[in-house]
C-alpha positions as CSV (number, residue, x, y, z in Angstrom):
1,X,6.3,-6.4,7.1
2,X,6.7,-9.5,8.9
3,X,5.8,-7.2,12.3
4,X,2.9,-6.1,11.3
5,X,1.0,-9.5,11.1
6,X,-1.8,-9.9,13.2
7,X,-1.8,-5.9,14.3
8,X,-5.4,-4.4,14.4
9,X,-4.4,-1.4,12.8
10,X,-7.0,-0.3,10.2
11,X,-5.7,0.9,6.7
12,X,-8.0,3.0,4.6
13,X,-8.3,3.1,0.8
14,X,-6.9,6.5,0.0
15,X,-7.9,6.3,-3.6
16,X,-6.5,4.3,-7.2
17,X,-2.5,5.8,-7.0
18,X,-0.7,3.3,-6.4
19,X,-3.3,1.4,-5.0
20,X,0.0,-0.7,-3.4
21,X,1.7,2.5,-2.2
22,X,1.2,3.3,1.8
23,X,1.1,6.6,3.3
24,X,0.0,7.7,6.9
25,X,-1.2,10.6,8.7
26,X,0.5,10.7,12.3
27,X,0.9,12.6,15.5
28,X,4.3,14.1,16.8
29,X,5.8,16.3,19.1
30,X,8.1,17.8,16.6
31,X,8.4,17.8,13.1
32,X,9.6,14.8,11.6
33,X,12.2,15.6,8.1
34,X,10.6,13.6,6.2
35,X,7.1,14.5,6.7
36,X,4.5,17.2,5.1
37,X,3.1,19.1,8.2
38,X,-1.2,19.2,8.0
39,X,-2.6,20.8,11.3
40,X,-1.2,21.3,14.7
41,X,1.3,18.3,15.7
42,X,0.0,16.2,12.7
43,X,1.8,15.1,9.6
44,X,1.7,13.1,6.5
45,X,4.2,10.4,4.9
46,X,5.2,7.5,3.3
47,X,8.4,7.8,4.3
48,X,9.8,3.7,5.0
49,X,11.9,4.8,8.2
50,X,9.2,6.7,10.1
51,X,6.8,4.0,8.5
52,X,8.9,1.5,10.8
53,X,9.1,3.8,13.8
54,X,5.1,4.1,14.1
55,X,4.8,0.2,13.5
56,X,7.2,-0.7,16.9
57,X,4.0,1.7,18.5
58,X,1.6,-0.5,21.0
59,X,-1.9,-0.9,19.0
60,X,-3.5,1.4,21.3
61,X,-1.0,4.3,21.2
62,X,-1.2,3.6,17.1
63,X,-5.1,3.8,17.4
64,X,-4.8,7.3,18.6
65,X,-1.8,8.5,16.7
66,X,-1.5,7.5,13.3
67,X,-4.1,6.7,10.4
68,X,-2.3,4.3,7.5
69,X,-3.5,4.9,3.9
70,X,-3.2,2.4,0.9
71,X,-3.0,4.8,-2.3
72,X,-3.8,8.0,-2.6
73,X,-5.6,10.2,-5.5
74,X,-4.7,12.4,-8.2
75,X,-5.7,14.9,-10.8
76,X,-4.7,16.7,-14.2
77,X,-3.6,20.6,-13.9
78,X,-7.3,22.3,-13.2
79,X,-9.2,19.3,-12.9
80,X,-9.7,18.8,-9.1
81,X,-11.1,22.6,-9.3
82,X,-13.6,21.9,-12.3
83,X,-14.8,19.1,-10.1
84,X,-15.4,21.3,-6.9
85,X,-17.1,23.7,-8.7
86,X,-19.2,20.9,-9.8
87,X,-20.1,19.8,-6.3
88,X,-18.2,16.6,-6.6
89,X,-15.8,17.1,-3.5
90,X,-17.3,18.8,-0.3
91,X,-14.7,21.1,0.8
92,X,-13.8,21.5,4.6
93,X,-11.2,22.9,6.8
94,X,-9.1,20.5,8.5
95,X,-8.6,20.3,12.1
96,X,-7.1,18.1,14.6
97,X,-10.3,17.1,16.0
98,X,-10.7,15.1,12.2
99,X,-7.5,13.4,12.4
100,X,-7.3,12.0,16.3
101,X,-11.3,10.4,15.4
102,X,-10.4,7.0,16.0
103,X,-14.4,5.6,14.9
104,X,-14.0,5.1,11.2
105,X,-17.4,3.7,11.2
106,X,-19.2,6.9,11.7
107,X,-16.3,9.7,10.7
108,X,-18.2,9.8,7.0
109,X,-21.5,10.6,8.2
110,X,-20.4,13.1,10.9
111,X,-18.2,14.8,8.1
112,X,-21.2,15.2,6.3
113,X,-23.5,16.5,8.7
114,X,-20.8,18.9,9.4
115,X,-20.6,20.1,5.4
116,X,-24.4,20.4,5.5
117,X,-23.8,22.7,8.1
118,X,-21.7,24.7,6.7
119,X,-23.3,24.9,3.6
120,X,-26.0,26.3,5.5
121,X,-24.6,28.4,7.1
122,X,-23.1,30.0,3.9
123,X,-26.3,30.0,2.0
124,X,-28.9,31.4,4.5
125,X,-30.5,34.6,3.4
126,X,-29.0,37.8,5.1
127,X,-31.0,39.5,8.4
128,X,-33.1,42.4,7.2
């Protein structure tokens, strides 16, 4: 870890399990083994070896490549769907537009704006 020091690389709070345990959402031309593919050329891990690989990147090529997570949530069989029907989680597709945003500081509100639009869009009356 002794690399890392000083890096500018942000790190998000990906929720309360493990709150010590890192995993990352990255872009690469092909499929890496040990990663969970999530849209286009864009995967998740928290594999140690491709950890190390995305670390040796410059911090610009990092900015636009990889988003590093501390934790990560979880749920009880059902309870994740009890709580969207709820309207405690706003639902979205995801897209690679979401994952190569590199402006933390306004990715919530936009995400937002974008689920109010959808919602919209869903509820408006039908034409007569």
């Amino acid at each position: 870890m002794a690399a890392l020091s000083g890096r500018p690389d942000a790190v998000g709070l990906g929720g309360p399990v493990p709150p010590d345990g890192m995993l990352f959402v990255f872009h690469a031309d092909r499929h890496p083994v040990r990663a969970l593919p999530l849209v286009e050329d864009w995967y998740l891990s928290g594999d140690g070896q491709l950890f190390d690989a995305l670390a040796r990147l410059s911090p610009d090529e990092a900015r636009e490549r990889v988003r590093y997570f501390m934790g990560y949530s979880g749920w009880a069989e059902g309870q994740l769907d009890r709580e969207v029907e709820r309207g405690d989680w706003q639902v979205l597709p995801l897209d690679a537009a979401v994952l190569r945003d590199a402006d933390p500081d306004t990715l919530w509100s936009r995400m937002m704006a974008r689920t109010r639009a959808r919602t919209a869009t869903l509820t408006a009356p039908a034409a007569p």
